[in-house]
C-alpha positions as CSV (number, residue, x, y, z in Angstrom):
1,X,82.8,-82.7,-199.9
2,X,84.0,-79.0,-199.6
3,X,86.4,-78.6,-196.8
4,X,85.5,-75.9,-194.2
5,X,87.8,-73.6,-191.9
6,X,86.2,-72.5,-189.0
7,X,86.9,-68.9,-187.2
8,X,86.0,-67.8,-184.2
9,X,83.7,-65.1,-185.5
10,X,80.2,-65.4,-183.8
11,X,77.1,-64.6,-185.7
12,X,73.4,-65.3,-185.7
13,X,74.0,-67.4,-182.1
14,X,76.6,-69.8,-184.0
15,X,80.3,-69.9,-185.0
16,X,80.3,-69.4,-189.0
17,X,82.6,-70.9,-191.4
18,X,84.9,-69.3,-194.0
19,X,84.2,-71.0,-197.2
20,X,88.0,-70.7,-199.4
21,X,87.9,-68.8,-202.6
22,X,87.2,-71.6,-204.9
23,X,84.7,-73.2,-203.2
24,X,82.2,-75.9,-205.2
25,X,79.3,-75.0,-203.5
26,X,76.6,-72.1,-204.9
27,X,72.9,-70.7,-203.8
28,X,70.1,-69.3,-206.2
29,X,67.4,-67.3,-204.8
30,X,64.7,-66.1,-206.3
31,X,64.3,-62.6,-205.6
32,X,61.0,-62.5,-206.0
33,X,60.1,-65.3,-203.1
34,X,59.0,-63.6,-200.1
35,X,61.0,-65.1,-197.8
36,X,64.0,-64.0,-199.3
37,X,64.8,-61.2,-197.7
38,X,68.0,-59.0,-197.3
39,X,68.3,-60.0,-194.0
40,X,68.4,-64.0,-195.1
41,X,71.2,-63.2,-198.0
42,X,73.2,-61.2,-195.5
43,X,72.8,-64.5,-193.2
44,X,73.8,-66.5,-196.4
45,X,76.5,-64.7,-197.5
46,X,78.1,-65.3,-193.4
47,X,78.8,-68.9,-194.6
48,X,79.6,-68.6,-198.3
49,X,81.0,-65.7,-199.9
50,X,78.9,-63.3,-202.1
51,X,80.8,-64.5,-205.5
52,X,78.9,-68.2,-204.8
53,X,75.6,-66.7,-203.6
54,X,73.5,-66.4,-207.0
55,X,70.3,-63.9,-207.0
56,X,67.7,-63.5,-209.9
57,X,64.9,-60.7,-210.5
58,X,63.9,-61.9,-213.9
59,X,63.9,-65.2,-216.4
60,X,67.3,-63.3,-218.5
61,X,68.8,-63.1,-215.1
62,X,67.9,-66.9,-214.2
63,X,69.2,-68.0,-217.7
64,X,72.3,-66.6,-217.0
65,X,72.9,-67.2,-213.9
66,X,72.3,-71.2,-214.5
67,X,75.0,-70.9,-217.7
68,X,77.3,-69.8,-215.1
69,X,77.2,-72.0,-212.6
70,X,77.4,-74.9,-215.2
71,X,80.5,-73.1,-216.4
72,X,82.1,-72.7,-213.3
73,X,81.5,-76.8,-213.0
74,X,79.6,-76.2,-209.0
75,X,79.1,-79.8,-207.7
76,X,76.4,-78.7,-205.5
77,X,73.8,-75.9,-205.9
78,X,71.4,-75.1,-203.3
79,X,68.3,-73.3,-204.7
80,X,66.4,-70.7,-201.5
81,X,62.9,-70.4,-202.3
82,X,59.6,-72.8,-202.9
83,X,58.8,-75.8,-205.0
84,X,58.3,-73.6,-207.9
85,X,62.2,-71.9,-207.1
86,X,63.4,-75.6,-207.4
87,X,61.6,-76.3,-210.3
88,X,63.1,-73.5,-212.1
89,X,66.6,-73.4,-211.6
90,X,66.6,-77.1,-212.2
91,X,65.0,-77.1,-215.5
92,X,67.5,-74.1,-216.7
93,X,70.4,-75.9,-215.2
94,X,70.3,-79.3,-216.7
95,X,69.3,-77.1,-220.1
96,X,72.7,-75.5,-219.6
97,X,74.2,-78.6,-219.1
98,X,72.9,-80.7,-221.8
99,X,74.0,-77.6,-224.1
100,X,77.5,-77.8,-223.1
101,X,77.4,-81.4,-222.7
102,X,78.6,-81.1,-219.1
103,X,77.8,-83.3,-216.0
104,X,74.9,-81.2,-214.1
105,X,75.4,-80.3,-210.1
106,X,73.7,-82.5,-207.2
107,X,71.2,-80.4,-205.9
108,X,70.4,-78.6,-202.8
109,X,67.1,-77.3,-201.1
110,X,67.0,-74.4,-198.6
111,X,63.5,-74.2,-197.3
112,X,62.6,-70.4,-197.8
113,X,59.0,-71.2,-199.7
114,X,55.5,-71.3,-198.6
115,X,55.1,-75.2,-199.5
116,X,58.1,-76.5,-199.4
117,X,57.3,-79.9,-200.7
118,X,60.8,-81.1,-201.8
119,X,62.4,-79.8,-198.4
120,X,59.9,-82.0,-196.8
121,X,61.2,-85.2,-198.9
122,X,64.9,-84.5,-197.3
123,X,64.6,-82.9,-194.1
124,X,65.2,-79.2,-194.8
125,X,63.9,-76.9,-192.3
126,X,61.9,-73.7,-192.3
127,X,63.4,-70.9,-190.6
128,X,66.8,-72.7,-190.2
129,X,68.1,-72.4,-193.9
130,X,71.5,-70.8,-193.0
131,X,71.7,-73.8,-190.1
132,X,71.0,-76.2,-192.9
133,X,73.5,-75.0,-195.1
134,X,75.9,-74.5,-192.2
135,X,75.8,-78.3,-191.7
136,X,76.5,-79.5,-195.4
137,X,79.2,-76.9,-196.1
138,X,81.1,-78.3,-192.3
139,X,80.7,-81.6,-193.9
140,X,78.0,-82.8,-191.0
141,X,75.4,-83.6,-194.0
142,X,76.8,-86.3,-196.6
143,X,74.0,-88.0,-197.7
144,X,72.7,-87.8,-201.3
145,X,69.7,-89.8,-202.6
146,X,68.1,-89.6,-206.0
147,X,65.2,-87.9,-207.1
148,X,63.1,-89.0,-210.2
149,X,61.2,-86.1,-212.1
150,X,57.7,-86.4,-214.3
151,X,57.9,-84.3,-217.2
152,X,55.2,-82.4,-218.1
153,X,55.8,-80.9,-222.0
154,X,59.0,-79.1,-221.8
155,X,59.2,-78.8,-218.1
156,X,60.1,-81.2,-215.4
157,X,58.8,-81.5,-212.0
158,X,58.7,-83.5,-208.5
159,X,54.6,-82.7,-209.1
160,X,52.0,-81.9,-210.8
161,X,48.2,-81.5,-211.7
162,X,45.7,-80.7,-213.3
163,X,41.7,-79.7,-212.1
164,X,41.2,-78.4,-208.4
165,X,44.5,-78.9,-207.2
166,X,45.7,-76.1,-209.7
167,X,42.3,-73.9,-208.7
168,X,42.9,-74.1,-205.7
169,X,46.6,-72.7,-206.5
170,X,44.8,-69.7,-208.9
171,X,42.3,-68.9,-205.9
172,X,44.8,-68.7,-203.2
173,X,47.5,-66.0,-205.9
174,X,44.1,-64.0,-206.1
175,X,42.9,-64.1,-202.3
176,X,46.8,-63.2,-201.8
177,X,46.5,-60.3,-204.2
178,X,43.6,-59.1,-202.7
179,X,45.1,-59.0,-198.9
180,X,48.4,-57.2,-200.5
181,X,48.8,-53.9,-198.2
182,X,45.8,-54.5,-196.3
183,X,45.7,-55.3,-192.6
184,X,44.3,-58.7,-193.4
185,X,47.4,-59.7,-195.3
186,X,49.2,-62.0,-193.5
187,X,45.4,-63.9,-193.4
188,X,46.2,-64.5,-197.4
189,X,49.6,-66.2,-196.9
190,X,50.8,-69.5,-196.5
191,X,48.3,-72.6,-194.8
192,X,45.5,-69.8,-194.0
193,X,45.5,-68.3,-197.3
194,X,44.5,-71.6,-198.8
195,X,42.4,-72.7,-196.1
196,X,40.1,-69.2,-197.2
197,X,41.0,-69.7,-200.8
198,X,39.2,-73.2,-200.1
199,X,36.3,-71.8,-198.4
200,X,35.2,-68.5,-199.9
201,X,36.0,-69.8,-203.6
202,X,37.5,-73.2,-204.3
203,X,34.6,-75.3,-202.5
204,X,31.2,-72.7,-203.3
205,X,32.9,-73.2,-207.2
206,X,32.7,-77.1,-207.2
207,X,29.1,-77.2,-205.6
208,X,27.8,-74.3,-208.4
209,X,28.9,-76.9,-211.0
210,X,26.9,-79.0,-212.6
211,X,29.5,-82.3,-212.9
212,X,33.0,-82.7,-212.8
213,X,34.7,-82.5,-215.9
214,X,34.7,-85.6,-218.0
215,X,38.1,-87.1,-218.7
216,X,40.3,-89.7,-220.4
217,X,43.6,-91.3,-218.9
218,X,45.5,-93.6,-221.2
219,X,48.5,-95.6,-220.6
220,X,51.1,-94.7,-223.2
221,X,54.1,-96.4,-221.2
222,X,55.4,-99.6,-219.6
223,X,52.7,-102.1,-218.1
224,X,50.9,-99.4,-214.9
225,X,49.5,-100.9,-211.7
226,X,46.2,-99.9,-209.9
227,X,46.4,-99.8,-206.0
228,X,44.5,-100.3,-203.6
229,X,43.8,-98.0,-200.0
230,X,47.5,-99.1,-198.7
231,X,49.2,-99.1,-201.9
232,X,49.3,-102.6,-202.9
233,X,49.0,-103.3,-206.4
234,X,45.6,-105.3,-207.5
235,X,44.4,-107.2,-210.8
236,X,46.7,-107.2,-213.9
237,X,48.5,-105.0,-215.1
238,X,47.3,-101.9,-217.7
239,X,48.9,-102.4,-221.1
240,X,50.2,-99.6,-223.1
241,X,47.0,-98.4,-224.8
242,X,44.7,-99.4,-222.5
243,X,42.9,-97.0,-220.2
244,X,43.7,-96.1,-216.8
245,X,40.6,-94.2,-216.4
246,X,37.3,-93.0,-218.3
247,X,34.6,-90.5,-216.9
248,X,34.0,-87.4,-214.2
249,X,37.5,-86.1,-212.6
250,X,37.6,-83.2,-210.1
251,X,41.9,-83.7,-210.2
252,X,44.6,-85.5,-212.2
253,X,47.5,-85.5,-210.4
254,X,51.2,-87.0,-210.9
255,X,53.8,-87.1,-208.2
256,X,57.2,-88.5,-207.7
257,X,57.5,-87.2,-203.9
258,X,54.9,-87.5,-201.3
259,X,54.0,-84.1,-200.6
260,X,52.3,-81.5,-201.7
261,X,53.3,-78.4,-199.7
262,X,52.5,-77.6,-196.5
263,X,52.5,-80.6,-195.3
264,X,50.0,-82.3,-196.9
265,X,50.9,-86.2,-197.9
266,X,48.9,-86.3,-201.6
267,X,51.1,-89.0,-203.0
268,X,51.5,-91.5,-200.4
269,X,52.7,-94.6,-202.8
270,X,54.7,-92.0,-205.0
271,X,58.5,-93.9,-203.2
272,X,57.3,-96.9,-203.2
273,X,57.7,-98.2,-206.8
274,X,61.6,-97.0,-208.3
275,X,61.1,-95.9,-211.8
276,X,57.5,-94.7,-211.4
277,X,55.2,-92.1,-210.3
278,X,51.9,-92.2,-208.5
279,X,49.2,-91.0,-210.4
280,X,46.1,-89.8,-208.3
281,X,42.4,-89.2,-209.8
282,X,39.5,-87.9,-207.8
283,X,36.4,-88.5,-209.5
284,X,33.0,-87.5,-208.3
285,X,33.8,-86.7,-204.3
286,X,30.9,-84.5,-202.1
287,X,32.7,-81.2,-201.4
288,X,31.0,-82.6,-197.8
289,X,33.0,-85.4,-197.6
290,X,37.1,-83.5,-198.8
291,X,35.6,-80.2,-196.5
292,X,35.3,-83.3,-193.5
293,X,38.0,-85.6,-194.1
294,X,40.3,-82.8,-194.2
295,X,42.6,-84.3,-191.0
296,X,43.1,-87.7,-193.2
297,X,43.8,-86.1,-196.3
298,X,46.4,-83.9,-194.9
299,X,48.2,-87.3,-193.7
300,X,47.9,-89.1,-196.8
301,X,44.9,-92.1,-195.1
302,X,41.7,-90.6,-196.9
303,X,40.6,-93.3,-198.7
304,X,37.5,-93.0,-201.0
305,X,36.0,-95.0,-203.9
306,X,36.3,-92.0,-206.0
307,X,39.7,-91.5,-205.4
308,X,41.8,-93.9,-207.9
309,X,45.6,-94.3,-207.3
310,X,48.2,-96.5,-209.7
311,X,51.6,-96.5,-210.5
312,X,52.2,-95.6,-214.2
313,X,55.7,-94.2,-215.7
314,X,53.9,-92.5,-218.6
315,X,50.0,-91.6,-219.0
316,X,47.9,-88.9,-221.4
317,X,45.3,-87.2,-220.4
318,X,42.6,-85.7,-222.4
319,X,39.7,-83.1,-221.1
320,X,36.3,-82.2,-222.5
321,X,37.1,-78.3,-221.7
322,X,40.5,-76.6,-220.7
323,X,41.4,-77.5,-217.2
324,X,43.6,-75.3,-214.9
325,X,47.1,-76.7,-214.8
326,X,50.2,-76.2,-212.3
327,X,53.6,-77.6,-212.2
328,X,55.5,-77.8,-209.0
329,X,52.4,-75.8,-206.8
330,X,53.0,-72.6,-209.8
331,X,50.3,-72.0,-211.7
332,X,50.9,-72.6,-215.4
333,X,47.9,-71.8,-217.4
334,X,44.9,-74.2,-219.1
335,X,45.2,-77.2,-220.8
336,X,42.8,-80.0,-222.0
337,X,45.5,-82.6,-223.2
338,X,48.8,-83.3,-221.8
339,X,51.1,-86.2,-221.2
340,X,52.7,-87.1,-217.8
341,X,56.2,-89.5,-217.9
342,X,59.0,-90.1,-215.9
343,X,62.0,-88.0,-216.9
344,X,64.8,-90.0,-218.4
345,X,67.3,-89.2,-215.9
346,X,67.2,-88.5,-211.8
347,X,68.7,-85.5,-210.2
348,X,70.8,-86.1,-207.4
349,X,69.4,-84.3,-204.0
350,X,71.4,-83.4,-200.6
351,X,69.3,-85.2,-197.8
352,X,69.4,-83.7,-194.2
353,X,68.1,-86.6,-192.7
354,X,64.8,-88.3,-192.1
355,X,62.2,-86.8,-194.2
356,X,59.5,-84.9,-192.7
357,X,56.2,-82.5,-193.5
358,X,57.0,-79.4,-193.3
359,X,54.5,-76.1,-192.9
């Protein structure tokens, strides 16, 4: 753990900590996240010097930046944005290091995103990033726990899904585009932005359609479990080969963490089986019944015979038509095949204590 020494400078309503040249610990922002503003790196930069306080504008920046921190051997990186933030500098980081056959960082989540599903997992806080990284730099935050990833083609990723989780991701980056420099913008960000991405496009969509999309899920992994309401597994186990699942699916989902953003607890089994993920399929449900069990499904108890849950470590799905896909709540284009797994390897995540949603 880096070793702090305090001065008896005062600034943002708390003393601030002079981190030694030298020190092992680094922050990545994404430039491009809207809650990084210049106001939050100048708050950053009053606990760790500028020369460990990383930012990127483009992908060429990102790239570099993550072969330098591997170079300079940090052993903890926080990354300051949203889910999608994470996502990204992990991916490029543990490329770096698997290129220079280095041991990658423990990571670190500063809670500067609109979903902030990962800070949820470990107790990072909105609007109290610089506290939060305050406390781990003073040595007051020690705990690490591991994080499994599913990969999804090239990528890896706490989440991710396919169907009208993803639309609802493409309706709410259009409403938002549409608010841009209006009055109404603020309407298009964060938990109200998808609430009217829901109503006014992602819900009159699903009941123009004529059926959900018909779909195939195959286990191509280690025996996979189905559960039940409460997460128990029933019957026998799914052999590699065998189906999961055959017929009409509004959403394919896969999910190491609970959370989806936001708040909302999609994955409720996805910590309860080591090694595996929880994969989620919504069949055929009335837009009725999501639009009025909305208060369950935010907390993770809707229950619904056309919602099917197991534990799997690697599935493939295929689609009758191209399905809208996102990894880690970004949107990432169309797909009608793809394979979810469990990444080989954990990463290593700081944990602020006892995890909680987070909005």
């Amino acid at each position: 753990m880096l070793r702090m020494v305090a001065t008896a400078e005062r600034s943002h309503g708390f003393e601030q900590p002079f981190a030694p040249p030298g020190a092992d610990v680094a922050v990545l922002l994404n430039a491009n996240a809207k809650q990084v503003t210049p106001g939050v790196r100048r708050a950053l930069s009053s606990v760790l010097p500028d020369e460990h306080l990383f930012v990127s504008r483009c992908a060429d920046e990102a790239a570099a930046i993550a072969d330098e921190v591997v170079t300079r051997r940090y052993r903890t990186v926080f990354t300051g944005g949203g889910d999608g933030t994470f996502v990204s500098w992990v991916n490029r980081i543990l490329e770096s290091a698997e290129r220079r056959a280095a041991r990658p960082p423990c990571f670190g989540v500063l809670a500067l995103g609109t979903g902030n599903a990962v800070a949820g997992v470990v107790g990072a806080t909105p609007r109290r990033h610089v506290q939060d990284l305050l406390r781990f730099v003073r040595g007051e935050v020690g705990r690490v726990r591991r994080l499994d990833l599913v990969s999804c083609g090239d990528r890896l990723t706490p989440f991710a899904g396919v169907g009208i989780d993803a639309a609802v991701l493409n309706d709410y980056i259009w409403l938002k585009s549409q608010l841009a420099g209006t009055p109404l913008r603020r309407l298009g960000l964060g938990a109200s932005g998808y609430g009217l991405a829901i109503a006014l496009r992602s819900a009159p969509r699903c009941l123009v359609e004529r059926r959900p999309t018909y779909c195939e899920i195959v286990n191509v992994g280690r025996p996979a479990w189905r559960l039940d309401g409460r997460g128990n597994r029933v019957g026998r186990p799914i052999a590699h080969g065998e189906l999961l699942y055959a017929g009409p699916c509004m959403m394919a989902a896969a999910s190491t963490v609970p959370y989806y953003g936001l708040g909302l607890r999609a994955f409720p089994f996805a910590e309860q089986a080591p090694g595996m993920m929880q994969v989620r399929v919504a069949t055929a449900i009335p837009i009725r019944t999501l639009l009025t069990s909305v208060p369950s499904i935010w907390s993770g108890r809707f229950a619904h015979r056309g919602l099917l849950d197991f534990h799997a470590d690697r599935v493939a799905m295929r689609f009758e038509k191209p399905m809208p896909l996102q990894i880690g709540g970004d949107a990432e284009g169309w797909r009608d095949e793809l394979t979810f797994g469990m990444a080989p390897r954990p990463v290593d995540l700081v944990d602020f204590g006892t995890p909680c949603a987070v909005a």
